[in-house]
N, C-alpha and C positions, 0 to 999 in steps of 0.2 A: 504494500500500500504506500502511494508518495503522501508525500508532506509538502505545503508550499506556506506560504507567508504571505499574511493580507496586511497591509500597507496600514502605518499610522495617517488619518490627514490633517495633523492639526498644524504641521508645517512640512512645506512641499520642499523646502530645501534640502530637508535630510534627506530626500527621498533615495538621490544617489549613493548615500551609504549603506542605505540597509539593503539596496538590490546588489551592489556589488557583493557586500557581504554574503548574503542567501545566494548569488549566484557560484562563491565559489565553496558554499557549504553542500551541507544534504536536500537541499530543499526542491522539489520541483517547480514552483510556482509563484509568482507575484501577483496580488490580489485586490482592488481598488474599488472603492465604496464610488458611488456616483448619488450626489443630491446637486440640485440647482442653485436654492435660495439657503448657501450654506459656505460657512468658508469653507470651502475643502476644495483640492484644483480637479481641475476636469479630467477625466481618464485616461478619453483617449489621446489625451495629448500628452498629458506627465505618464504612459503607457510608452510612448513610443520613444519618449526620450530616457527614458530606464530602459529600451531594450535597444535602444544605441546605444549604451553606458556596458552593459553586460553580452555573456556570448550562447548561453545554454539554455538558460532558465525561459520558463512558459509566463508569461504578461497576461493575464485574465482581469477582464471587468468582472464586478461582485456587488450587485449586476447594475448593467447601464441601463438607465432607463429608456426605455426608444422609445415609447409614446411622446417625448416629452422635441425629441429630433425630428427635421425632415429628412425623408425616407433616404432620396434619391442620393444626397450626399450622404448621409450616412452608412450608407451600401457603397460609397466611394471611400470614405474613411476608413472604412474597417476591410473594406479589398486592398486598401494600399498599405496599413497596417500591417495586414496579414501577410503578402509578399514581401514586405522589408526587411521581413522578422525573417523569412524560410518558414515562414508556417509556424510563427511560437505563439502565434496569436490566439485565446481561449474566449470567446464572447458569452460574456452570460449577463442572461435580458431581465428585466421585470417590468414590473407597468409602476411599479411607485404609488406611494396612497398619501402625498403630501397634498394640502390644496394650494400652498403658494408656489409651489411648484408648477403645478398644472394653468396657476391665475398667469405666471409669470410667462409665462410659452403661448396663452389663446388655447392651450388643449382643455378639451369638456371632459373633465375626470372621468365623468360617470361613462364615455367610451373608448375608456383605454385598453381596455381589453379585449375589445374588440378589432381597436387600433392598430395594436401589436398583430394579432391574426396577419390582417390585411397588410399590414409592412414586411410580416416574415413570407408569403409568397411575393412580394417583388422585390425582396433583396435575394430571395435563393434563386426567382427567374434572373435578375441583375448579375451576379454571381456566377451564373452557368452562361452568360456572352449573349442573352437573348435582349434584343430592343427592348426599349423602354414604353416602345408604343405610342400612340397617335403623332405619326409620322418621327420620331422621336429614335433616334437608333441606340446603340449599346452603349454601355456605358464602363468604363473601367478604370484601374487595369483589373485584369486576370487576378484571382485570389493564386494563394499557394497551393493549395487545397483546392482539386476542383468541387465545383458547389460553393465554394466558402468556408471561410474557416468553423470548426469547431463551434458549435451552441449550444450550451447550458441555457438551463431554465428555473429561474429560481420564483417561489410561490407557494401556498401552504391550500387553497381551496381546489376543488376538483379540477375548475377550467385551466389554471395553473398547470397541474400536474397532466392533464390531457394534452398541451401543450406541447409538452416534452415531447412524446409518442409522436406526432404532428408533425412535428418543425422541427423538434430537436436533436441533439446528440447525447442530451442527458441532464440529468438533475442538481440543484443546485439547493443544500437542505443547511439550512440556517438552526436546525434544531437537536435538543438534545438527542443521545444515542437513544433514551427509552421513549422517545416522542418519536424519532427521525424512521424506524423501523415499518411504520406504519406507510409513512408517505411512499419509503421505497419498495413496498407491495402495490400500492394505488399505482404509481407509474408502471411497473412491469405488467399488470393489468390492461394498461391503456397500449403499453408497446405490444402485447400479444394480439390486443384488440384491432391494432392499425395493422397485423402483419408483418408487423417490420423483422428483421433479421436481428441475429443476437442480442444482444443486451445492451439497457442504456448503462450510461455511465453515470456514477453517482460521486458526488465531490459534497462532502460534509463540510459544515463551518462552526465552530467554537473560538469563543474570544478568552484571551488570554493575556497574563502580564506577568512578567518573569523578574525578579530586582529586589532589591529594597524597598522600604516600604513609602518611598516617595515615588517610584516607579509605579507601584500599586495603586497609591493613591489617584496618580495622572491620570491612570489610565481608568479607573473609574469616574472620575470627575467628565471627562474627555466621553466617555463613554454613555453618561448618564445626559447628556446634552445631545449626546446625537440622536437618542432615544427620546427625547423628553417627550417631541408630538406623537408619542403613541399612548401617553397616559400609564404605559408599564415600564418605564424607566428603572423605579427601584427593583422590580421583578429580574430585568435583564441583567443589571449590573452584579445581583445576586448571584447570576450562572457563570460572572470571570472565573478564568481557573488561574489561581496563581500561585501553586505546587507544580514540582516538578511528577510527583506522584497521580494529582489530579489527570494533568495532561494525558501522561501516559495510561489511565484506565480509561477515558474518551478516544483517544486512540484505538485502542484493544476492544472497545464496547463499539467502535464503526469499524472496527476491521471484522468483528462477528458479524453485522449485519451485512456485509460484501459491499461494503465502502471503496471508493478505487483510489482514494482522494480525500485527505483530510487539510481544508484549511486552516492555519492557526491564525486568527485575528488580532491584530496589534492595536489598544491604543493607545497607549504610551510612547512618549518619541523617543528612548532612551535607543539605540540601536544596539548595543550592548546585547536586549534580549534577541539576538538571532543569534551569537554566541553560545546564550546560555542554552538555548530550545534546541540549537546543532548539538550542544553538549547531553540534554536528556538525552536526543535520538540514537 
C-alpha cells in the first residue's frame, strides 16, 4: 500500500520543501486541498510548480472542485499538467458545498452535481482529440494518458460514489477506517453495476500532525478553521492523529479494507513532519 502526503496550505512558500523532501522519501504522492474564498493557493498551479521542483512523486488534487471552473480550459489545464509531468498527474474532483464559493464563481450550488456529470463527459471527449463541437475543433495538447489522466472521486452520498463507476478511476475516502469500509463496498457495487473491468482504486485520507506540541497545536488550530463552515469542526479536529502508533493502526485498518493508497494530511507547516512520518514508515 503507498503513502503520499497532503500538503499544508497555510503558507504556499514552504510548499517547495516539503515536496522535495517527500519526493526523495517513501512517499508516493503530493496532495492539495482546493477552496476559493480561502487563503490557500490554487492547485493547479502550486501543482505544477512542485512537480517542476521534484522528479518521481504523483501531484494529486484532494479534490478540485470543477463545478466551480470553466470546462473547456480546465480540460486544457489539466491535459497540459498531465503531459508535463509524464503522467504524475492524479485528479480528484468534488463539487464543494461552500456557498461563497459557488456566490463567488455565478455557479447555482444547488446544480453542481449535476455540473460535474456534464463536465466529466466533455473533458474525457476533450481528452480522447474529439472537437469541441459546434463548428469548434479539438482542443489540447494530448494528455499523457490516453483518455486523460487519472480521476479520483471524492464524496460520501450515493450520487458521489456512482460517480466513480461512471467517470472515474476510483475513490477518494476522507473517512475513518470503520466509516471508510462501507463507502468502498457502495462503489465496487456501482463498478460491477457499470460493467467496468477490475477494480476501482481507493486512496484513503487521514489528517495528521507529527512534533511537538506547538506543531500539534498549528495544526489543529489550522485545521479547525478550514472546517469551521461545516458546523463539525470540533468533531474533525478530534480525529488528528498525532502518534506515531495512531498513524500506523489507520494505516493497517485501510490496508484491511484493500486500501491502495493512504493519504496523510498535513496541517501544520513544520516540514520536519515528512521526516518524522518517513521515519514511522
Amino acid at each position: 500500500m503507498n503513502v503520499g502526503i497532503g500538503l499544508p496550505i497555510g503558507d504556499p512558500t514552504t510548499l517547495l520543501t516539503w515536496a522535495r523532501r517527500a519526493d526523495a522519501g517513501p512517499f508516493s504522492t503530493l496532495g492539495l486541498l482546493d477552496r476559493l474564498v480561502y487563503d490557500n493557493p490554487e492547485p493547479l498551479i502550486a501543482l505544477a510548480v512542485l512537480a517542476g521542483a521534484t522528479s518521481r512523486i504523483r501531484v494529486q488534487t484532494e479534490v478540485l472542485l470543477a463545478p466551480l471552473r470553466e470546462t473547456a480550459l480546465l480540460a486544457k489545464q489539466v491535459a497540459t499538467l498531465d503531459r508535463m509531468t509524464g503522467g504524475r498527474l492524479v485528479l480528484g474532483l468534488g463539487i464543494g458545498g461552500r456557498d461563497d464559493d459557488h456566490l463567488a464563481t455565478g455557479v447555482d450550488i444547488r446544480t453542481r452535481g449535476r455540473r460535474l456529470n456534464s463536465q466529466m463527459a466533455q473533458m474525457r471527449r476533450l481528452w480522447s482529440g474529439e472537437p469541441y463541437g459546434d463548428g469548434v475543433g479539438p482542443i489540447g495538447p494530448e494528455p499523457a494518458r490516453p483518455g486523460g489522466p487519472e480521476v479520483l472521486f471524492g464524496g460520501f452520498k450515493p450520487a458521489a460514489l456512482e460517480r466513480v463507476a461512471r467517470w472515474g478511476d476510483g475513490f477518494l475516502a476522507a473517512a475513518a477506517p470503520s466509516w471508510a469500509g462501507g463507502l468502498f463496498d457502495t462503489v465496487r457495487g456501482f463498478w460491477k453495476e457499470y460493467g467496468r473491468e477490475g477494480e476501482p482504486r481507493f486512496v484513503a485520507q487521514v489528517n495528521v500532525a507529527l512534533g511537538p506540541p506547538d506543531v500539534i497545536d498549528q495544526a489543529r488550530s489550522a485545521m479547525h478553521a478550514y472546517y469551521e463552515f461545516t458546523g463539525m469542526a470540533d468533531r474533525m479536529t478530534a480525529g488528528l492523529l498525532t502518534t506515531p502508533a495512531e498513524i500506523r493502526d489507520a494505516l493497517a485498518g485501510f490496508g484491511d479494507l484493500g486500501a491502495d493508497e493512504v493519504m496523510l494530511y498535513c496541517y501544520g507547516l513544520d516540514p520536519d513532519q515528512v521526516d518524522r512520518i518517513a521515519d514511522l514508515l
